[in-house]
N, C-alpha and C positions, 0 to 999 in steps of 0.2 A: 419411552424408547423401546422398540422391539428388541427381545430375545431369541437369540437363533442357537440350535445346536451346534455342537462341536465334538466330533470325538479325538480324543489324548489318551495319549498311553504316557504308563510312566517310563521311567527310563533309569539304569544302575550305573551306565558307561558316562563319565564327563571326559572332559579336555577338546583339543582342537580334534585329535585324531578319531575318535566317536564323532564328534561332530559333522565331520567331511563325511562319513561313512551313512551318517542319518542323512545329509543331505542329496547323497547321491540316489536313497530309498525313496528319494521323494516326502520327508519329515522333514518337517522343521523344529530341531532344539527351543524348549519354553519352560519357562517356568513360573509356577502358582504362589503366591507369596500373601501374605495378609495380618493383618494385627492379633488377630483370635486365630490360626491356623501356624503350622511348620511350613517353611517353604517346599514345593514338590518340584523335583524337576519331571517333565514330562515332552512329550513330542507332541506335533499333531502333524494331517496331513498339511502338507504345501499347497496344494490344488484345492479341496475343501474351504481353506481359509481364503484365498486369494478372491472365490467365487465369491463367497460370503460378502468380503470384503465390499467388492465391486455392484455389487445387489445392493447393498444397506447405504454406501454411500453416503458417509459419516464419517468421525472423525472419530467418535468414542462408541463402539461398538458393545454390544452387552452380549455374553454366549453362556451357554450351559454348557460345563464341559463333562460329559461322558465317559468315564473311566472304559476302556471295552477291558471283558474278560471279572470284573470284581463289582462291576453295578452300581458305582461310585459316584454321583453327580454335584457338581460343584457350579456354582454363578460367580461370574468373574467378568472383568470390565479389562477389554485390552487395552494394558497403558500405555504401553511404549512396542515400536514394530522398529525392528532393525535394517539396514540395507545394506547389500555390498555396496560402496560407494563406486565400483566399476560397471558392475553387471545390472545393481537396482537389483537383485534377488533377495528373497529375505531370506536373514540368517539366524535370527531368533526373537521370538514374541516375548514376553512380559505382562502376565493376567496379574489381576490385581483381584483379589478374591472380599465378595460384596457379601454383606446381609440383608436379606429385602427390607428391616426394620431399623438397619443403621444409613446416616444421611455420609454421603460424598459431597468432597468439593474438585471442582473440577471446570476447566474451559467448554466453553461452545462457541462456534463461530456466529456471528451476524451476519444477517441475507436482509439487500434493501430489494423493496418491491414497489414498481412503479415509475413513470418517472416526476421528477419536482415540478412546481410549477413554475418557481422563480428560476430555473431552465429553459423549460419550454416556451414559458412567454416574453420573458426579459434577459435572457441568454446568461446567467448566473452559470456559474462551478459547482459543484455536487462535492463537498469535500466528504470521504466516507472514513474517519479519524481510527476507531477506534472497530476492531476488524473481530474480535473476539470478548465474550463477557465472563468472568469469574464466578461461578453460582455455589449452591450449596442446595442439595437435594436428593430423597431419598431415589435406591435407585431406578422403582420404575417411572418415575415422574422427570427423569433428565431426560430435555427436552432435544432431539439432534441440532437445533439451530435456531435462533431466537430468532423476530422477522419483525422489520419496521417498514410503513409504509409509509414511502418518502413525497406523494404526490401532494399533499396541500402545503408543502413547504416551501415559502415564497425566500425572496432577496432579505439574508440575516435571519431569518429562522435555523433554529438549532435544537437537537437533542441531546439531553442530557444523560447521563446513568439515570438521573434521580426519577427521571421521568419513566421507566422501566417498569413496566409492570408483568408480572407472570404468575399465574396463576401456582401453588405448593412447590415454587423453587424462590430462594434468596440467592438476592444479587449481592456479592461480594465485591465489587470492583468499586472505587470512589464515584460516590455519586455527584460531584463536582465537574468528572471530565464530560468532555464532550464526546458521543456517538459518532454523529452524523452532522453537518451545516451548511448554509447554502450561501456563498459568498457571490456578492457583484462582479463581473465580468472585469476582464484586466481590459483598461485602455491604454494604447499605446498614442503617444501624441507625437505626428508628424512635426519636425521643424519647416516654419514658414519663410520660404524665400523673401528676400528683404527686395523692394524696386530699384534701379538705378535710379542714382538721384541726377540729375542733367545738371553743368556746369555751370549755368546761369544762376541756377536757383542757388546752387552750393553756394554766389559768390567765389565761385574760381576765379584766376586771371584769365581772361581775354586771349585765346592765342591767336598771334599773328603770323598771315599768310610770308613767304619769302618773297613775294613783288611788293607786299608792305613796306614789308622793314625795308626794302631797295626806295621807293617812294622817301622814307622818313629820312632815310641818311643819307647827308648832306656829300655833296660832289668834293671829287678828294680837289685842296686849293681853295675853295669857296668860302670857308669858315677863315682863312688867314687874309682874303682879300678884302672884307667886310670888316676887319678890325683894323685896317690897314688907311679907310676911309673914314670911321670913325677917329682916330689918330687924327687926321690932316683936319678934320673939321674941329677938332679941340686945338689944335693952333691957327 
């Protein structure tokens, strides 16, 4: 990980109202803190840091801080950046002060490169699980961002932690979970219209036309005249 300058001054004034009054100088209230040190509060510039920031384009950034005026230099890892939740301006940094011979543990994010092939060829999902890895490393050897290349991984191919390899940094994270995998395509399955089934085949009833049923039924009279001649011939 590259190291870049920074100059800090220290600072005597705390509370909100120093604060506002740094911020308006264009400083941003910080402070240096560490296991083997006292904590310092100090300032730096706003402008200085933000460029830095945006240049290095990381997440864990590593600075030499510059005392100006006493010749003071200190290596420090910024932990934590603050933000107005309105404006997004920072309001205060947080160095976390390193020894080049003591080891850190600390996050890095993962960057896939490529694309899969069980993608490309067979239209798979790219699941990307597991977005940052837990390490343990001294500090010029943490890495800005660990890098898997996702192209020979087909349909159920997966990366593990365990599978992780990096050259004088430990992976702290379960080596069980999964990275990165590459899952088969969702199918959606259309419902199949069913055929009408035609009347005959059903075994339906026959319908009958109305000059039928006129045909079939018998003339009003007609049914009483015909029992009326059967009668006379049984006597």
């Amino acid at each position: 990980m590259k190291t870049i300058d920074l100059t800090a001054f220290t600072r005597e004034e705390f509370g909100k109202g120093p604060a506002r009054r740094c911020r308006r100088q264009g400083r941003v209230p910080a402070i240096l803190y560490g296991v083997d040190i006292d904590p310092v509060p100090l300032t730096v510039a706003s402008r200085e840091f933000v460029h830095a920031a945006r240049r290095e384009k990381t997440v864990h950034m590593m600075v030499n801080l510059k005392f100006d005026g006493n010749g003071r230099t200190e290596m420090a890892l910024v932990r934590q950046v603050q933000r107005d939740p309105v404006s997004g301006y920072i309001i205060h940094i947080d160095f976390l002060h390193v020894s080049p011979d003591r080891k850190l543990k600390l996050t890095v994010p993962v960057h896939l490169r490529g694309t899969a092939e069980g993608v490309k060829t067979h239209g798979g999902i790219l699941q990307h699980i597991m977005r940052e890895l837990e390490i343990e490393s001294l500090p010029a050897n943490i890495p800005e961002f660990i890098e898997f290349d996702v192209s020979p991984l087909g349909i159920g191919d997966t990366i593990h932690v365990q599978d992780v390899s990096v050259e004088r940094i430990t992976i702290l994270s379960d080596p069980r979970r999964t990275v990165v995998s590459v899952v088969p395509p969702t199918v959606i399955k259309e419902p199949v219209a069913e055929a009408p089934v035609e009347a005959e085949a059903a075994g339906a009833p026959e319908l009958v036309g109305e000059e039928e049923k006129a045909e079939e039924k018998p003339a009003e009279g007609e049914g009483t005249r015909k029992e009326e001649k059967e009668k006379k011939k049984e006597k």
